[in-house]
C-alpha positions as CSV (number, residue, x, y, z in Angstrom):
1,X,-42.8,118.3,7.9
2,X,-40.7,119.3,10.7
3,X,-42.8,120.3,14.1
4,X,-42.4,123.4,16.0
5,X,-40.4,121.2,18.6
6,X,-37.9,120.1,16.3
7,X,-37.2,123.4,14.9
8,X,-36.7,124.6,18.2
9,X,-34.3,122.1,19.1
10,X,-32.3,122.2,15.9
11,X,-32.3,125.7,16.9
12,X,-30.3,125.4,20.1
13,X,-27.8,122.8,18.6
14,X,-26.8,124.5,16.3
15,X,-26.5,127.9,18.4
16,X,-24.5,125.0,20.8
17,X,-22.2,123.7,18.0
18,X,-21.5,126.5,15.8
19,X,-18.4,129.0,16.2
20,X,-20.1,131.6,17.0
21,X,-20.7,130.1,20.2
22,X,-17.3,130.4,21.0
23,X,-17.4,133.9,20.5
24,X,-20.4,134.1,22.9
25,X,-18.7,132.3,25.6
26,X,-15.9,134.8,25.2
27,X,-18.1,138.0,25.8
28,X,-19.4,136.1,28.7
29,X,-16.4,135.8,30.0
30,X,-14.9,139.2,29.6
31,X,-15.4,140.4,33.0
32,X,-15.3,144.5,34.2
33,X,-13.3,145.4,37.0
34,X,-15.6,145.7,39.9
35,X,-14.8,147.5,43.2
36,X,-17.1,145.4,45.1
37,X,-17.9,147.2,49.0
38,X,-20.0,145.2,51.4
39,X,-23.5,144.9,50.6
40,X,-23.1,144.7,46.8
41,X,-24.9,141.8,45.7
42,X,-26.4,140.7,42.1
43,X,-30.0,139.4,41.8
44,X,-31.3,137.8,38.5
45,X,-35.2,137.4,38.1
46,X,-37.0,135.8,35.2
47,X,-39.9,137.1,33.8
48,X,-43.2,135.1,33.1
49,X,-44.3,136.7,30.6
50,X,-44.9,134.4,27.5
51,X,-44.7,131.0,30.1
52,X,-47.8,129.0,29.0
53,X,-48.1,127.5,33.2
54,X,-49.7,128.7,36.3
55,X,-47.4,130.9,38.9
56,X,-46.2,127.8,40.7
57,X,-45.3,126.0,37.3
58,X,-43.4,129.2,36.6
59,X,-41.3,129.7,39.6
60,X,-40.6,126.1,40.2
61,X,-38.8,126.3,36.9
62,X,-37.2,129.7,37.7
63,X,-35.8,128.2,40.7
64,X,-34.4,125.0,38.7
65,X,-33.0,127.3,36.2
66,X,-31.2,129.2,38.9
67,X,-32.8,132.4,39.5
68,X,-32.9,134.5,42.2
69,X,-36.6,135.8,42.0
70,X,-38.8,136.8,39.6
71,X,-40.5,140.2,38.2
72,X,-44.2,140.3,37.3
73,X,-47.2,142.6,37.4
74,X,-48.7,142.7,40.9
75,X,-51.9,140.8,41.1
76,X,-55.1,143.0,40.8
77,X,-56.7,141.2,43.7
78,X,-55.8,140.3,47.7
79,X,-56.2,136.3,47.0
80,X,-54.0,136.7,43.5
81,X,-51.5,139.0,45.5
82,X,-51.7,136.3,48.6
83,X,-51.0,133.3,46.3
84,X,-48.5,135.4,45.3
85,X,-46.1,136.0,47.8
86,X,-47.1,132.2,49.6
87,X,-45.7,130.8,46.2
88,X,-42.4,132.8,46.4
89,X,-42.2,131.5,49.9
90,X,-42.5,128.2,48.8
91,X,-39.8,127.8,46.2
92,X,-37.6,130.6,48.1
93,X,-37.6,133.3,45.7
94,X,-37.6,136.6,46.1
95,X,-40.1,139.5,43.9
96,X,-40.7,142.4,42.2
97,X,-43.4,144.2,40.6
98,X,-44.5,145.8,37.4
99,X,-47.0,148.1,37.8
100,X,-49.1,150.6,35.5
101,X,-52.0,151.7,34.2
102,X,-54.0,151.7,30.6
103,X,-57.0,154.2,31.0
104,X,-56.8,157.0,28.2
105,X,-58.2,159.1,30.8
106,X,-55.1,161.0,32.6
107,X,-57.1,161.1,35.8
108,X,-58.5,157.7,35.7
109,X,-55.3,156.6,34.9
110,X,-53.6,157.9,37.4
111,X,-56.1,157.1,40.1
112,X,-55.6,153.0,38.6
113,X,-52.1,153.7,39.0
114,X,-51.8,154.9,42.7
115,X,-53.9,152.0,44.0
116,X,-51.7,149.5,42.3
117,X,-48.8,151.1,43.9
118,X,-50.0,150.9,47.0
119,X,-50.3,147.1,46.7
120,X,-47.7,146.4,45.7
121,X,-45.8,148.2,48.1
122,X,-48.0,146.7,50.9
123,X,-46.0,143.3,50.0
124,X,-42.8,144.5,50.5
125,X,-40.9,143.3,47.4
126,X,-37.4,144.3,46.1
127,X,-38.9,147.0,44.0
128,X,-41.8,148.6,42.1
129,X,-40.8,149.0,38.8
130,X,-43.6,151.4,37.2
131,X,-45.0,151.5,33.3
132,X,-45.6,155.4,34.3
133,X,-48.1,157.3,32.3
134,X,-48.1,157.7,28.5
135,X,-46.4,159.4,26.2
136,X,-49.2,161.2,25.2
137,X,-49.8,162.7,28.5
138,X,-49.0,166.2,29.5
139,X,-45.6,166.6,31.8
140,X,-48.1,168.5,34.0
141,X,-50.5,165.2,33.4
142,X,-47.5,163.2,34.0
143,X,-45.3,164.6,37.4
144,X,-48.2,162.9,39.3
145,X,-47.2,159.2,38.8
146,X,-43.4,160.5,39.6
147,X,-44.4,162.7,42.5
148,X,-46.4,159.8,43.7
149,X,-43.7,157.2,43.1
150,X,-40.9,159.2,45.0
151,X,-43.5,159.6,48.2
152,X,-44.9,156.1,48.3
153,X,-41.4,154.9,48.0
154,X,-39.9,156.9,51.1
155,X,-42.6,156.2,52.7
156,X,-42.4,152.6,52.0
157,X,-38.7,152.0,52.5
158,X,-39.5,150.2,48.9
159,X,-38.0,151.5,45.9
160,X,-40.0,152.6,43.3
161,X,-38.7,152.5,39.5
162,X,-39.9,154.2,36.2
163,X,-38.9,152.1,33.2
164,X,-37.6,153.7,30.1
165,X,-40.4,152.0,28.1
166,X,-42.3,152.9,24.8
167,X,-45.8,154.4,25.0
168,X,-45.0,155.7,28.5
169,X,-43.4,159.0,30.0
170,X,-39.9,158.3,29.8
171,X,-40.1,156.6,25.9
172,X,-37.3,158.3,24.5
173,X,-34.1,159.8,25.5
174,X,-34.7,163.1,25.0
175,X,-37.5,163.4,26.8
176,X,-36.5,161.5,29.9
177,X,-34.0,164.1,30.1
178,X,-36.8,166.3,30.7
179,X,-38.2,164.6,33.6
180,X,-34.5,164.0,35.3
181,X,-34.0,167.8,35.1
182,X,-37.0,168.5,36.6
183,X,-37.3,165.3,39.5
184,X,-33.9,165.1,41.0
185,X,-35.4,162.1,43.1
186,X,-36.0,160.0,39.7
187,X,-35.0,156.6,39.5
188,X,-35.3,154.5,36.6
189,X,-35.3,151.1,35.2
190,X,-33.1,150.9,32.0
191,X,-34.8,149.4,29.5
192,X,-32.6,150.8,26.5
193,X,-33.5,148.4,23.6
194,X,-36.7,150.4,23.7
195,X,-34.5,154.0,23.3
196,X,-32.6,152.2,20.4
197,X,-36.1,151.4,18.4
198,X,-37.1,154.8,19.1
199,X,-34.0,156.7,18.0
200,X,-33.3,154.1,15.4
201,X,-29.6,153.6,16.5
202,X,-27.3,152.4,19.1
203,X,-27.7,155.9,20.7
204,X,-24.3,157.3,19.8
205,X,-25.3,160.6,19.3
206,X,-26.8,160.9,22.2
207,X,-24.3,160.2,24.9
208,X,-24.7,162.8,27.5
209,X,-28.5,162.0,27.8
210,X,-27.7,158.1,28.5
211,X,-24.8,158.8,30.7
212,X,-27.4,160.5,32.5
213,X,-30.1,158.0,32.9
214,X,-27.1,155.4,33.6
215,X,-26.3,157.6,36.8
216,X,-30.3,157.3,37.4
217,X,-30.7,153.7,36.8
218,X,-31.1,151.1,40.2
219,X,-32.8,148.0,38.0
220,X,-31.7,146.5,34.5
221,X,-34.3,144.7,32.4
222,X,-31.3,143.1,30.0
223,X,-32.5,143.1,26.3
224,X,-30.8,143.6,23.7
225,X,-32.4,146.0,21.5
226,X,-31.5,147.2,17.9
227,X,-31.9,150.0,15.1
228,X,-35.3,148.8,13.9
229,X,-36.5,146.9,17.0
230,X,-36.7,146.6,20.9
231,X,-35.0,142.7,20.4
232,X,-32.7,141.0,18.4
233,X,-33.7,137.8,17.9
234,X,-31.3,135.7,19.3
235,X,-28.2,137.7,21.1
236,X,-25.8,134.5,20.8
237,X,-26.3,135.2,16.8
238,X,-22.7,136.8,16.0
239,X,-24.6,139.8,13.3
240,X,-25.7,141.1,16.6
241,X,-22.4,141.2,18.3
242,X,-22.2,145.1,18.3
243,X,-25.5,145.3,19.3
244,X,-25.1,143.0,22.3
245,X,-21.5,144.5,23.6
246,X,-23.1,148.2,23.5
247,X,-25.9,146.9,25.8
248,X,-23.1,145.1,27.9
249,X,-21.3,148.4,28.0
250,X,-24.4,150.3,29.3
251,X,-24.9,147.8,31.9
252,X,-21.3,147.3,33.4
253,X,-21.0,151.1,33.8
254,X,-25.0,150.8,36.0
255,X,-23.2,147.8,37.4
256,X,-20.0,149.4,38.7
257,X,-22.0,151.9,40.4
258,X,-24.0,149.4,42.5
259,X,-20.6,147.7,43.3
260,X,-18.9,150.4,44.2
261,X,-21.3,152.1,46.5
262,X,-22.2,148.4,47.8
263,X,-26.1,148.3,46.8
264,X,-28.0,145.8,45.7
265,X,-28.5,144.8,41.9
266,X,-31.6,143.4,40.4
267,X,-31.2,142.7,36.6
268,X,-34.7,141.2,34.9
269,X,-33.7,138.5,31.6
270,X,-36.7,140.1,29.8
271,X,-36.3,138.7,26.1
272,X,-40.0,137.9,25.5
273,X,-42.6,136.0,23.2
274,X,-43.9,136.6,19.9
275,X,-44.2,139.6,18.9
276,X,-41.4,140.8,20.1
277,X,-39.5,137.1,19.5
278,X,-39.9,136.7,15.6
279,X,-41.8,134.2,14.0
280,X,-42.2,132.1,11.2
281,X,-45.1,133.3,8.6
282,X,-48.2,131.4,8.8
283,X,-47.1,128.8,11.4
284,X,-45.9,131.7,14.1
285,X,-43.4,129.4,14.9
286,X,-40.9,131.2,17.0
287,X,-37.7,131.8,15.7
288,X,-35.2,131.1,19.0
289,X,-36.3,129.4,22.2
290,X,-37.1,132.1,24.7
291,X,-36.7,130.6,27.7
292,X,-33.6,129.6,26.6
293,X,-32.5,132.9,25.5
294,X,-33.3,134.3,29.0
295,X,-31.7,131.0,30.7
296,X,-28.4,132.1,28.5
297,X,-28.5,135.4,29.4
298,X,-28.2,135.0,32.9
299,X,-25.8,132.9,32.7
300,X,-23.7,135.7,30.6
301,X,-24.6,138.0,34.1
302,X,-23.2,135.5,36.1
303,X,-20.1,135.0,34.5
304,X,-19.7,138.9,33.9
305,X,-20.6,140.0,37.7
306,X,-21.0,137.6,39.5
């Protein structure tokens, strides 16, 4: 009976050897036209989440793999956060951090929230990228963690991101266009896939709302998202070519921006683990490599801005 190892591995040779491949390299390949002004620079983290080692495990392989930095939640104490930023030192990569809150209680929530933030941001890292609020919460219940953000940030020099993310404030499009209206100093992590499970499309009928949050967007977490889910299961696959060149779309146009005005681009490879990777029934035997996924991703970046 074949072990979860080999099925992985027959996994990537055949995503290696097939045509399809081909056709991945391609997209890879196709490269926007980029009016690059000084300062303009492209920064690829990895994401831990779903890596079964320790934090120095983690970024020793990040480093190998060829990222820049990596993106994970800031550490809820000052020896977690201190181990922290002395392992990024020691493998010479640079951070940033998720940060949010899961009280049901607005208040508590918020008050969770703003201490977090203030942690982070004590560290200096590239960003904050915030899981804001819920998307149960009130607007009023909700321009806290915004109002909060936009201060701590100028105040920091840091910037400070709210991610388009399911279950918090700015889950769907229409209702992120709510909260750009109302806070022209909004700036956002896109996070589509999750507006594409929401919406249950690629999001054509709402264009004006994502050209919007496009103009709002300073950080990319690149997955690739779909009509009945926040990931496809393997984007070098070719039935999720459209799928994947949409998403591409999306984030050349955030990418041209950055280039243009000669900012800084951080892009998180965020495919994750089961649940969001499928699995095999009964053996939960993942149906892609993740790691692998991500690695190939960035790679796809690379080629495409770099």
């Amino acid at each position: 009976m074949p072990t979860r190892r080999h099925f992985i591995k027959q996994s990537a040779l055949i995503g290696a050897t097939t045509p399809w491949s081909n056709a991945w390299q391609k997209i890879a390949e196709e490269r926007p036209i980029l009016e690059k002004k000084p300062g303009f620079e492209i920064k690829i983290l990895a994401t831990n989440w779903g890596f079964p080692g320790d934090l120095d495990a983690f970024c020793a392989k990040a480093k190998a793999d060829g990222y820049d930095g990596f993106e994970v939640w800031v550490p809820g104490d000052e020896k977690g956060r201190n181990e922290l930023v002395a392992t990024a030192a020691k493998h010479q990569l640079q951070f940033g951090f998720l940060c949010g809150g899961s009280e049901p209680d607005p208040v508590k929530h918020y008050e969770y929230f703003e201490q977090a933030l203030i942690h982070a941001l004590a560290l200096k890292p590239l960003y904050v990228n915030c899981h804001s609020g819920r998307d149960w919460f009130t607007m009023e219940q909700n321009r806290k963690f915004i109002e909060t953000g936009t201060r701590l940030s100028e105040t920091s020099g840091v910037p400070v991101y709210h991610e388009t993310h399911r279950g918090r404030i700015m889950f769907a499009a229409h209702i992120t266009k709510q909260y750009m209206d109302a806070f022209p100093k909004l700036r956002l992590t896109l996070d589509i896939s999750h507006w594409c499970n929401v919406h249950e499309s690629l999001l054509g009928d709402q264009a004006a709302t994502v050209a919007q949050a496009l103009e709002r967007t300073d950080h990319i977490h690149t997955r690739v998202g779909h009509a009945e889910g926040p990931q496809v299961n393997d984007p070098r696959a070719p039935e999720w070519n459209t799928a994947l060149r949409q998403h591409l779309d999306w984030w050349d146009k955030v990418v041209e921006r950055k280039a243009k005005a000669g900012q800084v681009m951080t892009l998180l490879t965020e495919f994750g683990p089961p649940d969001y990777l499928p699995a095999l029934p009964y053996t939960r035997q993942p149906v892609a490599d993740q790691w692998g996924i991500n690695v190939y991703v960035k790679e796809l970046l690379k080629a495409r801005y770099g």
